[in-house]
mmCIF file of the N, C-alpha and C atoms, coordinates in Angstrom:
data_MODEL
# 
_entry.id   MODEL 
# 
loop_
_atom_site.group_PDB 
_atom_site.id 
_atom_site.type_symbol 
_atom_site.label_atom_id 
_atom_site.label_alt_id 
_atom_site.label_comp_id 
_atom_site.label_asym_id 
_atom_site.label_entity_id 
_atom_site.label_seq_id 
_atom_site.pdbx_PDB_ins_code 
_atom_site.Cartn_x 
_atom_site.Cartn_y 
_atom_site.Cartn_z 
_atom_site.occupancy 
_atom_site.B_iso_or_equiv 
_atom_site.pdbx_formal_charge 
_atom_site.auth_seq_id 
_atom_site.auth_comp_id 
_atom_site.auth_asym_id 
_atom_site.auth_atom_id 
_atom_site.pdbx_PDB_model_num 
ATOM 1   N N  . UNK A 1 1  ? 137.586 91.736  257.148 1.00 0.00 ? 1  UNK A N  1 
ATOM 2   C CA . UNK A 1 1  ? 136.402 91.153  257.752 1.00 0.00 ? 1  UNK A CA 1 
ATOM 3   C C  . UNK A 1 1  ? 136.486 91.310  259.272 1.00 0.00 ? 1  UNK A C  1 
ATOM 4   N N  . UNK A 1 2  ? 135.163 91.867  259.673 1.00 0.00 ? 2  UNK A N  1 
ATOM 5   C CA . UNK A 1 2  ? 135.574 91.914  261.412 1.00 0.00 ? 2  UNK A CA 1 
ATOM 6   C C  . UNK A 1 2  ? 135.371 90.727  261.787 1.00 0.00 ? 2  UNK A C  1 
ATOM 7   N N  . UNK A 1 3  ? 135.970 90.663  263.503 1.00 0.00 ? 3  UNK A N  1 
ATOM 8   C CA . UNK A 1 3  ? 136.424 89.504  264.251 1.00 0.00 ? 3  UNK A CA 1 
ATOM 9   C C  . UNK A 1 3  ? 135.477 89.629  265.295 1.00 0.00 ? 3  UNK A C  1 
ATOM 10  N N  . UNK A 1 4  ? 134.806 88.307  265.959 1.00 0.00 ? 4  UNK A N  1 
ATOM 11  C CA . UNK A 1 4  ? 133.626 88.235  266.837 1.00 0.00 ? 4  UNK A CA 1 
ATOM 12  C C  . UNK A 1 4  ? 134.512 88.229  268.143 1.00 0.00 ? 4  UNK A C  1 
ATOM 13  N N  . UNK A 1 5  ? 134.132 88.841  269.226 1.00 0.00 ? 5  UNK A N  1 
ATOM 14  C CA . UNK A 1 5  ? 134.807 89.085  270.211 1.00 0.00 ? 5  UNK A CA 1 
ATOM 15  C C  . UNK A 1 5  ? 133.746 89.202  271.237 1.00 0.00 ? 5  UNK A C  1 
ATOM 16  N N  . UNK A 1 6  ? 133.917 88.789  272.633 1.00 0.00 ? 6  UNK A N  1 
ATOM 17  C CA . UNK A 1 6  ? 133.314 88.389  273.590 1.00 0.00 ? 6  UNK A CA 1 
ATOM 18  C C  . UNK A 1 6  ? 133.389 89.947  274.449 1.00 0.00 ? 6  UNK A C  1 
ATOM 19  N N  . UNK A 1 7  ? 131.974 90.547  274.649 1.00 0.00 ? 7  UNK A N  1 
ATOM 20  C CA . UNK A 1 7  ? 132.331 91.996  275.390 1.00 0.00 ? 7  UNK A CA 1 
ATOM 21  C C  . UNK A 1 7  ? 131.264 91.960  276.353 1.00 0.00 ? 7  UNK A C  1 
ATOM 22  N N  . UNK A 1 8  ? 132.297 92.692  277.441 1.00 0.00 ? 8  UNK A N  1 
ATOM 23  C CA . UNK A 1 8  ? 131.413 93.005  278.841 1.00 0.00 ? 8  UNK A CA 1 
ATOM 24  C C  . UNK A 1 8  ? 130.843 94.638  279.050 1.00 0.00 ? 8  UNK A C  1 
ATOM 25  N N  . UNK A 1 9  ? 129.676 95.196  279.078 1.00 0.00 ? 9  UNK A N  1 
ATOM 26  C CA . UNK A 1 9  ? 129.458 95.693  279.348 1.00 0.00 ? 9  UNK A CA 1 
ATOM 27  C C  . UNK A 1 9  ? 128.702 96.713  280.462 1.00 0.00 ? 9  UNK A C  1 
ATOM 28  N N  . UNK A 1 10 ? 128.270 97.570  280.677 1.00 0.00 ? 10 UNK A N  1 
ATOM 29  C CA . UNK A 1 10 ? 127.894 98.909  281.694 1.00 0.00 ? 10 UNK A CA 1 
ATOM 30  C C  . UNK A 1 10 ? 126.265 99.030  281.152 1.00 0.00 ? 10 UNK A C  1 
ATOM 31  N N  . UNK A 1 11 ? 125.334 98.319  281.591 1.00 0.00 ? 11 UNK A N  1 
ATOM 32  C CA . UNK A 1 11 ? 124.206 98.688  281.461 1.00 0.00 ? 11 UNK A CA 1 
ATOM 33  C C  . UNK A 1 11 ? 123.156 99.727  282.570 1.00 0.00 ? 11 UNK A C  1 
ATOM 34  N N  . UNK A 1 12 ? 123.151 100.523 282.040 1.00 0.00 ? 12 UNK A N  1 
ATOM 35  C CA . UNK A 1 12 ? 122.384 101.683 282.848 1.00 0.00 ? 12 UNK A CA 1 
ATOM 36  C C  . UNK A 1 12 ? 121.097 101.700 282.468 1.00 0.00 ? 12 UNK A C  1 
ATOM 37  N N  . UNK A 1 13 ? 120.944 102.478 281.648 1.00 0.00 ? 13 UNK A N  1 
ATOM 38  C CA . UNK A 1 13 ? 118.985 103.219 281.854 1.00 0.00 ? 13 UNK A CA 1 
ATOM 39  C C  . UNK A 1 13 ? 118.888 101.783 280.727 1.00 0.00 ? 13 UNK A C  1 
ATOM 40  N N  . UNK A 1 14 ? 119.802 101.325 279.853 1.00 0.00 ? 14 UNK A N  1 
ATOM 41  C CA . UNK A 1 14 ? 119.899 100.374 279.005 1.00 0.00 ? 14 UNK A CA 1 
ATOM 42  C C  . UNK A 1 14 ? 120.804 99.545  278.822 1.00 0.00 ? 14 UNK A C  1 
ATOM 43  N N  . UNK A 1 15 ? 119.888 98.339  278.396 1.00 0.00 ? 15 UNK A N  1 
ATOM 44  C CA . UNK A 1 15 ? 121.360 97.475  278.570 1.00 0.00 ? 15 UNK A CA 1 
ATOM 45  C C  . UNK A 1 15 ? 122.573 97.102  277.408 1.00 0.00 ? 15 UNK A C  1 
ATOM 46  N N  . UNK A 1 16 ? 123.765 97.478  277.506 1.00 0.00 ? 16 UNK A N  1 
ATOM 47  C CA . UNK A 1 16 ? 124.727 97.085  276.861 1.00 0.00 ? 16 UNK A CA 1 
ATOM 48  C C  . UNK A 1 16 ? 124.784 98.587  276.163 1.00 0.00 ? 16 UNK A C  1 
ATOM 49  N N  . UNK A 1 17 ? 124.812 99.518  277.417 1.00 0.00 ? 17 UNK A N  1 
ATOM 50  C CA . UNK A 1 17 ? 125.434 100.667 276.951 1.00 0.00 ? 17 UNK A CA 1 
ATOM 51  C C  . UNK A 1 17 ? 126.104 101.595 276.568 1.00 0.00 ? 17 UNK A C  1 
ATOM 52  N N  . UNK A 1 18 ? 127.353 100.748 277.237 1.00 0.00 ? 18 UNK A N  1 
ATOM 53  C CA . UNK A 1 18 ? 128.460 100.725 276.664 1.00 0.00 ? 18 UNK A CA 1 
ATOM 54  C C  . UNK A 1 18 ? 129.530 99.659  277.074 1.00 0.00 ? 18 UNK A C  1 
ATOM 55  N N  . UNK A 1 19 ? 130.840 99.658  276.106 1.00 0.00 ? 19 UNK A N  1 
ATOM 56  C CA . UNK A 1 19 ? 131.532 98.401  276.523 1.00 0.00 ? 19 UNK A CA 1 
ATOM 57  C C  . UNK A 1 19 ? 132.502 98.724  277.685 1.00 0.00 ? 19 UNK A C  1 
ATOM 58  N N  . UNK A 1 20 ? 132.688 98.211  278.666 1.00 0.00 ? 20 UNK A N  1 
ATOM 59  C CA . UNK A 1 20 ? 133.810 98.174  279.693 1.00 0.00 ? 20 UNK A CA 1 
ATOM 60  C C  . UNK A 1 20 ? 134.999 97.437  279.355 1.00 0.00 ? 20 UNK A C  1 
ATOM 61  N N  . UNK A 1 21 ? 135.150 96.026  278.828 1.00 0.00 ? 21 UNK A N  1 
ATOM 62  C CA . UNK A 1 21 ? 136.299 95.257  278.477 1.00 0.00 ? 21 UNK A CA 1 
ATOM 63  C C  . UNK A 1 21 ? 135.527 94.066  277.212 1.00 0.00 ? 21 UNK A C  1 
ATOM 64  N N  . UNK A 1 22 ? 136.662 93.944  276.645 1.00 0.00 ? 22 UNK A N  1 
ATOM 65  C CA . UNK A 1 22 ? 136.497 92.916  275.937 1.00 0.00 ? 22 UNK A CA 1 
ATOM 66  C C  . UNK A 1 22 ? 137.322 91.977  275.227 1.00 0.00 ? 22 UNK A C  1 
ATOM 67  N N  . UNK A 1 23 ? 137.171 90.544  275.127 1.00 0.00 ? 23 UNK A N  1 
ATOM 68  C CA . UNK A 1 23 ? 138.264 89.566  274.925 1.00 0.00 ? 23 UNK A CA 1 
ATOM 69  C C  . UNK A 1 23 ? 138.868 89.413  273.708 1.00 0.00 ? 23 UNK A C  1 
ATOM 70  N N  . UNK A 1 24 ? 139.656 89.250  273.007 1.00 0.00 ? 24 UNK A N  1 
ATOM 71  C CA . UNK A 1 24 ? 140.781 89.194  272.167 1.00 0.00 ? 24 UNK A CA 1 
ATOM 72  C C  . UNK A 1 24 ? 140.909 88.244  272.031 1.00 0.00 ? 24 UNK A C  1 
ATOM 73  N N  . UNK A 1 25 ? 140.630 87.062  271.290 1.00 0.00 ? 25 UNK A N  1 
ATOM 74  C CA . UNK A 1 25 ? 141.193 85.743  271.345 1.00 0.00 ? 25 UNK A CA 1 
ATOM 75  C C  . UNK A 1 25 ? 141.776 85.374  272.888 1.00 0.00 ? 25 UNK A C  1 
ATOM 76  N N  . UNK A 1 26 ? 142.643 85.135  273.532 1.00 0.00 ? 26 UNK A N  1 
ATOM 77  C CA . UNK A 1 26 ? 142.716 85.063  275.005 1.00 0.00 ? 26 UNK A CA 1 
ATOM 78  C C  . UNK A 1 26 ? 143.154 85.952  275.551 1.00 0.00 ? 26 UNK A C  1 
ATOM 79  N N  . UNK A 1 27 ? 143.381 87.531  275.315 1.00 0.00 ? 27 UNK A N  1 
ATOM 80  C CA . UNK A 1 27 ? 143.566 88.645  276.187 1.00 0.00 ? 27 UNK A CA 1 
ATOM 81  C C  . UNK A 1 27 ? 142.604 89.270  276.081 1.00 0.00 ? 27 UNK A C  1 
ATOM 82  N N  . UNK A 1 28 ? 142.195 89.566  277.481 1.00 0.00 ? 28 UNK A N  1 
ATOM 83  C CA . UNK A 1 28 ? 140.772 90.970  277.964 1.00 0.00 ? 28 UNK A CA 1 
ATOM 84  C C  . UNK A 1 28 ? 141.551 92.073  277.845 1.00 0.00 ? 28 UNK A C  1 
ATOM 85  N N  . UNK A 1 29 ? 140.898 93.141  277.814 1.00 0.00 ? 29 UNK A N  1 
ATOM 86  C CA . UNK A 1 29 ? 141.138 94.295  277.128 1.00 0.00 ? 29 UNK A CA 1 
ATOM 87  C C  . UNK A 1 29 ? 140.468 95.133  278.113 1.00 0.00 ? 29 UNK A C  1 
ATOM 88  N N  . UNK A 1 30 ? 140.767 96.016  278.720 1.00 0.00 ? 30 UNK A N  1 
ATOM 89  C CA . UNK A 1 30 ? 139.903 96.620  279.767 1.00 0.00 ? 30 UNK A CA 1 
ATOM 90  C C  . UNK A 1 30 ? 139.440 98.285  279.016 1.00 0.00 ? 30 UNK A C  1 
ATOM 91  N N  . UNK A 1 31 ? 138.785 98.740  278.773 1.00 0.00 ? 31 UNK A N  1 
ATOM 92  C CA . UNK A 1 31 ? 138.242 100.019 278.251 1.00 0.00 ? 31 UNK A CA 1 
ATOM 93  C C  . UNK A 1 31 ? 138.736 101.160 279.140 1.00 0.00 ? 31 UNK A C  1 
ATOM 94  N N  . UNK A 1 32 ? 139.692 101.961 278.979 1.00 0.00 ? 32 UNK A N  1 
ATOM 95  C CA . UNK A 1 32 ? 139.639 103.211 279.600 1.00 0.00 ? 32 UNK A CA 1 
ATOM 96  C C  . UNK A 1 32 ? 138.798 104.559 279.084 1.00 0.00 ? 32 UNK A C  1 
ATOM 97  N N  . UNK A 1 33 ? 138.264 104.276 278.035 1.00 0.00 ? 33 UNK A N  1 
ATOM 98  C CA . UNK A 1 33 ? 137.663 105.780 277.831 1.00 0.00 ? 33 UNK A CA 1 
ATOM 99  C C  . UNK A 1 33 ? 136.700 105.019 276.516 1.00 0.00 ? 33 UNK A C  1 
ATOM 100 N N  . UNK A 1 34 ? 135.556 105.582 276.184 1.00 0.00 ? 34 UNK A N  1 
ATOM 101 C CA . UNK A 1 34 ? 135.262 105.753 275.093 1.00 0.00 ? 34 UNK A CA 1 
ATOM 102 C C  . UNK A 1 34 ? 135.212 106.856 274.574 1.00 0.00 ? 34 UNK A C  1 
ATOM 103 N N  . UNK A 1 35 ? 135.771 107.071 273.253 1.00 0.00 ? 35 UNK A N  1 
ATOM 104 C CA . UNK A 1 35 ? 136.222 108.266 272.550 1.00 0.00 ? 35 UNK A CA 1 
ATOM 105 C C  . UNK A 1 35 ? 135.428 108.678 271.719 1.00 0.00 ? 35 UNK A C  1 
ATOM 106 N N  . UNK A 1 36 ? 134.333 107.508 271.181 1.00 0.00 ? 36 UNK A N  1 
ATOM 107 C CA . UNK A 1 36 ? 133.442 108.043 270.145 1.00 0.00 ? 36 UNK A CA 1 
ATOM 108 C C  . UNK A 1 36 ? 131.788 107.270 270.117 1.00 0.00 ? 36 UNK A C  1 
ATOM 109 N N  . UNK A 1 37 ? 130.878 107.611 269.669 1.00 0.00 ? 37 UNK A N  1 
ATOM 110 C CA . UNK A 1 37 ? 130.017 106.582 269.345 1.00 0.00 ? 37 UNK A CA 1 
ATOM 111 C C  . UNK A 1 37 ? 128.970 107.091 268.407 1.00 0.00 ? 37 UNK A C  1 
ATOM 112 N N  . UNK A 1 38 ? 128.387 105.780 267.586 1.00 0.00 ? 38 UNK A N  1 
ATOM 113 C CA . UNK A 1 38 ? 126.791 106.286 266.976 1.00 0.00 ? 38 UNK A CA 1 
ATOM 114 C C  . UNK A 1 38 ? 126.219 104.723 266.811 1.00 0.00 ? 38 UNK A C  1 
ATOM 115 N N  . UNK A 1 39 ? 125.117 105.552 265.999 1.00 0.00 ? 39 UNK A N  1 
ATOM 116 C CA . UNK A 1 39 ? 124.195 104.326 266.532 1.00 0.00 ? 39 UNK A CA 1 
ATOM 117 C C  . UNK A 1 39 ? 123.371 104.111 264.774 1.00 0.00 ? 39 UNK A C  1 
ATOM 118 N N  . UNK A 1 40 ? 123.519 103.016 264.443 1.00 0.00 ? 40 UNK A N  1 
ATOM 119 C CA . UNK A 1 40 ? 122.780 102.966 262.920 1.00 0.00 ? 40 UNK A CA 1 
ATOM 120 C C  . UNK A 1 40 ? 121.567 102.085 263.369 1.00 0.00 ? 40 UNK A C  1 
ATOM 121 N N  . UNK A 1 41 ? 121.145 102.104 262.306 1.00 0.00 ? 41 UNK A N  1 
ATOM 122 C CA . UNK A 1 41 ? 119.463 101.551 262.287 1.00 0.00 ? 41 UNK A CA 1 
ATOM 123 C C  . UNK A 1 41 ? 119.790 99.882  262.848 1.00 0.00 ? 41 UNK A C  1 
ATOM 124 N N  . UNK A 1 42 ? 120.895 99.075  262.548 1.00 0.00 ? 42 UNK A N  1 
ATOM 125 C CA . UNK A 1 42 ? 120.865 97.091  263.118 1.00 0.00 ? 42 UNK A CA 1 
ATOM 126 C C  . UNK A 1 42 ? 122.318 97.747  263.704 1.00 0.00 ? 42 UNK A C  1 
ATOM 127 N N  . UNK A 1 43 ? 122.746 98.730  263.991 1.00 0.00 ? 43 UNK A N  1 
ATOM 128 C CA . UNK A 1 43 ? 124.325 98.181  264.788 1.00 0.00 ? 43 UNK A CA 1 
ATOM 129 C C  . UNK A 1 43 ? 124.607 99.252  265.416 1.00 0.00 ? 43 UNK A C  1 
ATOM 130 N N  . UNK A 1 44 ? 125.364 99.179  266.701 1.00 0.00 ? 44 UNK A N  1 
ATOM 131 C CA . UNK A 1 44 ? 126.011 100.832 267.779 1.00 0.00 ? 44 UNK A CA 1 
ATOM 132 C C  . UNK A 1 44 ? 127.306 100.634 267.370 1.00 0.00 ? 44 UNK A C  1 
ATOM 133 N N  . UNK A 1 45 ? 128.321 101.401 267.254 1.00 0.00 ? 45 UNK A N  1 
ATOM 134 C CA . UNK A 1 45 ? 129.807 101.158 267.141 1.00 0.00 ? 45 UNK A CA 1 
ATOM 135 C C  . UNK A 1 45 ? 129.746 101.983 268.221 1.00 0.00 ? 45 UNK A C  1 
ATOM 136 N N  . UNK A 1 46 ? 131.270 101.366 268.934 1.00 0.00 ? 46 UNK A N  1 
ATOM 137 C CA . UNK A 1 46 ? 131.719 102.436 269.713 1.00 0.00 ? 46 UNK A CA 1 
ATOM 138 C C  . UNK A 1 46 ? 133.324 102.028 269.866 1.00 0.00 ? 46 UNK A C  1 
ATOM 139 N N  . UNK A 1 47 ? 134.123 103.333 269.411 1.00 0.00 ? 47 UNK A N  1 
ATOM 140 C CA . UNK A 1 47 ? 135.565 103.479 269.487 1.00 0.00 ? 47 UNK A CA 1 
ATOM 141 C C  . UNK A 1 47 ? 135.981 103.693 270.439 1.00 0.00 ? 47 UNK A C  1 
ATOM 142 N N  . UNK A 1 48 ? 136.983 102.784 271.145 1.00 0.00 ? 48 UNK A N  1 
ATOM 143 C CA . UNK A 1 48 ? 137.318 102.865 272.706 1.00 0.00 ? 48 UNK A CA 1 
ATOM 144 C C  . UNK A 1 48 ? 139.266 102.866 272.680 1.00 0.00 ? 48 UNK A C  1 
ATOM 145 N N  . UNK A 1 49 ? 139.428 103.216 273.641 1.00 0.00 ? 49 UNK A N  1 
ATOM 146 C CA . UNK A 1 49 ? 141.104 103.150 274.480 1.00 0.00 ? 49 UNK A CA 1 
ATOM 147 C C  . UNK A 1 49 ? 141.250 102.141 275.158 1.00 0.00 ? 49 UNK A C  1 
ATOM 148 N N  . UNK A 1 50 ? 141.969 101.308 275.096 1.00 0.00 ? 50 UNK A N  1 
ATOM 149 C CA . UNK A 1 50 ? 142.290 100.268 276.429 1.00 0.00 ? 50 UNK A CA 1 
ATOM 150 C C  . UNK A 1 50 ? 143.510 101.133 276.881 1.00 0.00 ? 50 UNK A C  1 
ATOM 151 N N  . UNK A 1 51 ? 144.304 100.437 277.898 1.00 0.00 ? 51 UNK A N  1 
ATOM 152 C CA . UNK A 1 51 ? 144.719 100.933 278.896 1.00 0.00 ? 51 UNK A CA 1 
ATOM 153 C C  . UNK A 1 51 ? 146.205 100.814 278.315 1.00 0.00 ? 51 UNK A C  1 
ATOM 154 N N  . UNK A 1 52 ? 147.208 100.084 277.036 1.00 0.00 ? 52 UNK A N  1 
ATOM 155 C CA . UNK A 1 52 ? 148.167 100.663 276.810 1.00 0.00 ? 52 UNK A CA 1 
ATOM 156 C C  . UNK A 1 52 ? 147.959 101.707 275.699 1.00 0.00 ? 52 UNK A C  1 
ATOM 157 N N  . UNK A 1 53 ? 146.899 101.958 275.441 1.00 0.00 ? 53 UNK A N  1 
ATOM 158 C CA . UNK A 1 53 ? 146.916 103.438 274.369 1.00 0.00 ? 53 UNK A CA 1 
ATOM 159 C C  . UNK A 1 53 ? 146.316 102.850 273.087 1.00 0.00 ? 53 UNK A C  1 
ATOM 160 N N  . UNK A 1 54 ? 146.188 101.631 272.823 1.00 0.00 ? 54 UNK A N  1 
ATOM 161 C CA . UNK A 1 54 ? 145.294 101.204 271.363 1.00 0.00 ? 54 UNK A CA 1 
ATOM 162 C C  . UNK A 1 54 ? 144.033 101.775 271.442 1.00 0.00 ? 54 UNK A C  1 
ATOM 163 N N  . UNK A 1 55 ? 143.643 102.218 270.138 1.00 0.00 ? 55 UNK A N  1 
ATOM 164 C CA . UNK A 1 55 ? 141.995 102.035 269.984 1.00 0.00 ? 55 UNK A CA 1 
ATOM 165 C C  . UNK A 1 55 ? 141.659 101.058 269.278 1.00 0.00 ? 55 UNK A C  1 
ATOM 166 N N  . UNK A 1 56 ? 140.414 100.580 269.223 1.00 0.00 ? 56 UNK A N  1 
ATOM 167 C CA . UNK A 1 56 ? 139.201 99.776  268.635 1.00 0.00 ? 56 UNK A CA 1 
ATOM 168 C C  . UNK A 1 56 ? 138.273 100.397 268.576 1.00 0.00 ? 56 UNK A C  1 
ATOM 169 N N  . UNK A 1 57 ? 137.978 99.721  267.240 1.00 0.00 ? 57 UNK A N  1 
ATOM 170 C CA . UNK A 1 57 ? 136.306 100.097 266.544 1.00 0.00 ? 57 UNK A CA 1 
ATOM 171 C C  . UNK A 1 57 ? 135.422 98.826  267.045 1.00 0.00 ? 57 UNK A C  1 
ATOM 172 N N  . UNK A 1 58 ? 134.612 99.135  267.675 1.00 0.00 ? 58 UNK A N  1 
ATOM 173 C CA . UNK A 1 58 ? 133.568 97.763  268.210 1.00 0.00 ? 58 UNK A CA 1 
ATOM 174 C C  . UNK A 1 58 ? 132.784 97.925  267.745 1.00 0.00 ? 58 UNK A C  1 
ATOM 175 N N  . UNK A 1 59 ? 132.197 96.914  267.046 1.00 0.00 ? 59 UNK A N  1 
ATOM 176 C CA . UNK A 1 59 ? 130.043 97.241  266.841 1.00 0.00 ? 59 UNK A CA 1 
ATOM 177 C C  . UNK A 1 59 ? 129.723 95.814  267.432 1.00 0.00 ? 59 UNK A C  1 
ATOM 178 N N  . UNK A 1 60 ? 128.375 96.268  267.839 1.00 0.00 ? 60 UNK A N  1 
ATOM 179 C CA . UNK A 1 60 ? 127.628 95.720  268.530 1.00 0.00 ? 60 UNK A CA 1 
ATOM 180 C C  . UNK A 1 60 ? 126.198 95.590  267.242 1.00 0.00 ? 60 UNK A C  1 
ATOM 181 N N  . UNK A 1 61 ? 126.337 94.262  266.805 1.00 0.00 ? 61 UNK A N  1 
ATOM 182 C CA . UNK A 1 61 ? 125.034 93.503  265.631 1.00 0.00 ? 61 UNK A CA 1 
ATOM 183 C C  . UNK A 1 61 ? 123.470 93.574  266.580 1.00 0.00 ? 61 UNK A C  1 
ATOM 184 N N  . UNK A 1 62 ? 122.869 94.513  266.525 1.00 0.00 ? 62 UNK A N  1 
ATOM 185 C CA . UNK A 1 62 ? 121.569 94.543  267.357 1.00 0.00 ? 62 UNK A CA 1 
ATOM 186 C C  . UNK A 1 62 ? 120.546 93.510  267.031 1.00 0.00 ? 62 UNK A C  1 
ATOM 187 N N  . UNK A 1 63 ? 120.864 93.060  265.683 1.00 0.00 ? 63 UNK A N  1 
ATOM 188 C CA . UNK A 1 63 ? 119.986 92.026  265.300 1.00 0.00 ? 63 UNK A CA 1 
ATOM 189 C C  . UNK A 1 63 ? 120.301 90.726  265.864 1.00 0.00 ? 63 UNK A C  1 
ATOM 190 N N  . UNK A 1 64 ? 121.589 90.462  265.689 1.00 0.00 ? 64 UNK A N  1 
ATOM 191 C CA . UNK A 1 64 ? 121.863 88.920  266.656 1.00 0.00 ? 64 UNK A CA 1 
ATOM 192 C C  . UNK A 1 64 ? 122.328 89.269  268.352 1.00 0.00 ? 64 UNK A C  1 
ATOM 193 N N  . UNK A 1 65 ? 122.643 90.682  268.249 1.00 0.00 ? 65 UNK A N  1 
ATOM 194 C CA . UNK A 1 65 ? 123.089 90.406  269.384 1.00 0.00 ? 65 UNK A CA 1 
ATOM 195 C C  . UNK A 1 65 ? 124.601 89.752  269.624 1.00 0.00 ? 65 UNK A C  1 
ATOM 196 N N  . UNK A 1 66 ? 125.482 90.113  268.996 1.00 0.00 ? 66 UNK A N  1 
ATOM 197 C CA . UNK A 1 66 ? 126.696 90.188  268.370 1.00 0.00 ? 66 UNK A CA 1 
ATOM 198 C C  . UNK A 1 66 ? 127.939 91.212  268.305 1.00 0.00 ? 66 UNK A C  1 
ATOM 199 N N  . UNK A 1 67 ? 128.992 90.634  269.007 1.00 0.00 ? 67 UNK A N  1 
ATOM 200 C CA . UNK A 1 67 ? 129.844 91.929  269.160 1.00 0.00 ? 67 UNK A CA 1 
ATOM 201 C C  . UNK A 1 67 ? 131.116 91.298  268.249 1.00 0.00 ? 67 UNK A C  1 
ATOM 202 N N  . UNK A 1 68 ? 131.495 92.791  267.412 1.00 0.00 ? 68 UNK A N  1 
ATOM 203 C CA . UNK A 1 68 ? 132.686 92.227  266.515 1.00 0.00 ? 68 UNK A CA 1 
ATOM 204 C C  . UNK A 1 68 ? 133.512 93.851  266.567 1.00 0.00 ? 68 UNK A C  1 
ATOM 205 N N  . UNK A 1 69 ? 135.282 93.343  266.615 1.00 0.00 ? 69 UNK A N  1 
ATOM 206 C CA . UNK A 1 69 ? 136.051 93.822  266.135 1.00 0.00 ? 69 UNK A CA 1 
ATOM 207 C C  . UNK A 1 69 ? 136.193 94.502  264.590 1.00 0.00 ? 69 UNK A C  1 
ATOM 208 N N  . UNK A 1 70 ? 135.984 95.860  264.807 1.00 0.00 ? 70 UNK A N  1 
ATOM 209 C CA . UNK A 1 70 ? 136.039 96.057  263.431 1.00 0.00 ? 70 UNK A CA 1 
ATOM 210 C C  . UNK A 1 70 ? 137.170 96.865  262.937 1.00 0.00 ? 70 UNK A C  1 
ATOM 211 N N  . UNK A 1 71 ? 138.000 97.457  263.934 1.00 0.00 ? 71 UNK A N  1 
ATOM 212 C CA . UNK A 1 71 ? 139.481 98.091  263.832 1.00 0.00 ? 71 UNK A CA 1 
ATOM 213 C C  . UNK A 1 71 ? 140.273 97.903  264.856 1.00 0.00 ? 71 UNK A C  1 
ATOM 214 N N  . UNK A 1 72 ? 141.689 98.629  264.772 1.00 0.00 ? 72 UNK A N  1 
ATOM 215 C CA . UNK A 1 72 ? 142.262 98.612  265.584 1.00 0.00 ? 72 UNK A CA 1 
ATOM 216 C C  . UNK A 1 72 ? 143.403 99.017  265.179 1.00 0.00 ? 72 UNK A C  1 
ATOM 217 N N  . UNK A 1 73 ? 143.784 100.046 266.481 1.00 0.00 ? 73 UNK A N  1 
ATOM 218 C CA . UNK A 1 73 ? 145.076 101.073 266.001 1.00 0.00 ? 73 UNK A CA 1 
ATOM 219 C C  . UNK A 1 73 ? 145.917 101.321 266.962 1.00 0.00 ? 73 UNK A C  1 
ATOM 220 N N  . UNK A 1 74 ? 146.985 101.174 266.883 1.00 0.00 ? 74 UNK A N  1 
ATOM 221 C CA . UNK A 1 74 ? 147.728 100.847 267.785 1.00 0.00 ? 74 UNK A CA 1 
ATOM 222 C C  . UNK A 1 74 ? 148.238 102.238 268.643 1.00 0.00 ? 74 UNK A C  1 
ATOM 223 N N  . UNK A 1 75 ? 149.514 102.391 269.740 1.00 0.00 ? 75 UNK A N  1 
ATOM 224 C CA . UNK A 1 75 ? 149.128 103.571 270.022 1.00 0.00 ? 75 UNK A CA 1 
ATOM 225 C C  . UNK A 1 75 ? 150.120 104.890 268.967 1.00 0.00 ? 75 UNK A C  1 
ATOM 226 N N  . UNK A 1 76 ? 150.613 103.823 268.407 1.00 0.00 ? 76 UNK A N  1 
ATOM 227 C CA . UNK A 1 76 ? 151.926 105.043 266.951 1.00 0.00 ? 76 UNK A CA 1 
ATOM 228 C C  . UNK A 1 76 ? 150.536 105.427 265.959 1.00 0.00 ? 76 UNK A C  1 
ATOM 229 N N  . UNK A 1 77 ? 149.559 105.301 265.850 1.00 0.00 ? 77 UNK A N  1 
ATOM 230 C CA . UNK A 1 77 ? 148.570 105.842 265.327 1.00 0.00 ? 77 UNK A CA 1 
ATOM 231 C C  . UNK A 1 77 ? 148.169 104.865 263.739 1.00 0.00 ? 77 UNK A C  1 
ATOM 232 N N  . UNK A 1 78 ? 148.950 103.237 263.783 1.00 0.00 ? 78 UNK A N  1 
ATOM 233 C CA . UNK A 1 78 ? 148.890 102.296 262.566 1.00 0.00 ? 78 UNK A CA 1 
ATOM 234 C C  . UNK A 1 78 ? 147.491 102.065 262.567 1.00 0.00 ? 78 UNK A C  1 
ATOM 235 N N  . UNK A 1 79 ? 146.462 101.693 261.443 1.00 0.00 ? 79 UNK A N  1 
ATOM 236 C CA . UNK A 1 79 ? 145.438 100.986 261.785 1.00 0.00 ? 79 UNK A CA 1 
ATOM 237 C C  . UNK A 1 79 ? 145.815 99.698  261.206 1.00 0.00 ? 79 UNK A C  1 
ATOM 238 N N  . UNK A 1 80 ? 144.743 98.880  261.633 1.00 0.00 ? 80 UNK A N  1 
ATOM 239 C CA . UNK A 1 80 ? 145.224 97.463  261.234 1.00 0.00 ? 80 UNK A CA 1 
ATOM 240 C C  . UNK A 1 80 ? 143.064 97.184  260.953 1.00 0.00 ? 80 UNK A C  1 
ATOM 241 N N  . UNK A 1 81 ? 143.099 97.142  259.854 1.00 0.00 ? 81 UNK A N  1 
ATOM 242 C CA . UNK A 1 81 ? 141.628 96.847  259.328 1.00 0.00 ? 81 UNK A CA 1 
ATOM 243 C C  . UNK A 1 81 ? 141.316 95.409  259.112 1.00 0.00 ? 81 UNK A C  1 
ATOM 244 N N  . UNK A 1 82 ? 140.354 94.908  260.327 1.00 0.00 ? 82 UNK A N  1 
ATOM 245 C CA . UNK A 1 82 ? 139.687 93.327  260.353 1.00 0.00 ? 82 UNK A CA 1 
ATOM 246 C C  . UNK A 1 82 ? 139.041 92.521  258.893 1.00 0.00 ? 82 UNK A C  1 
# 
């Protein structure tokens, strides 16, 4: 089950265009790269790097307006599924 997580984002031509950092239960997470993205009809995912080498799967719930953890892989390449 994914995990609701508090995210800051980079709004340009739109807002919440992509994520810059986001909180972890009490650690922020700062985004170094996004590596992937798409966009479904109620949700955007976007797979990002923080800065010791993990990725995350983020989606963003367009209907509530809702950001949740939906993976996460560490940087030995484990996933760990929410």
């Amino acid at each position: 089950m994914a995990q609701r997580i508090t995210v800051t984002c980079y709004a340009g031509y739109k807002a919440d265009e992509r994520p810059t950092s986001f909180k972890l239960e009490e650690r922020t997470f700062a985004v170094q790269e996004v590596i992937d993205r798409w966009y479904d009809q109620d949700s955007n995912y976007f797979e990002v790097v923080v800065e010791d080498g993990s990725q995350y799967l983020l989606r963003h719930d367009l209907n509530y307006d809702a950001w949740e953890l939906v993976q996460q892989r560490d940087p030995e390449g484990e996933d760990e599924n929410l």
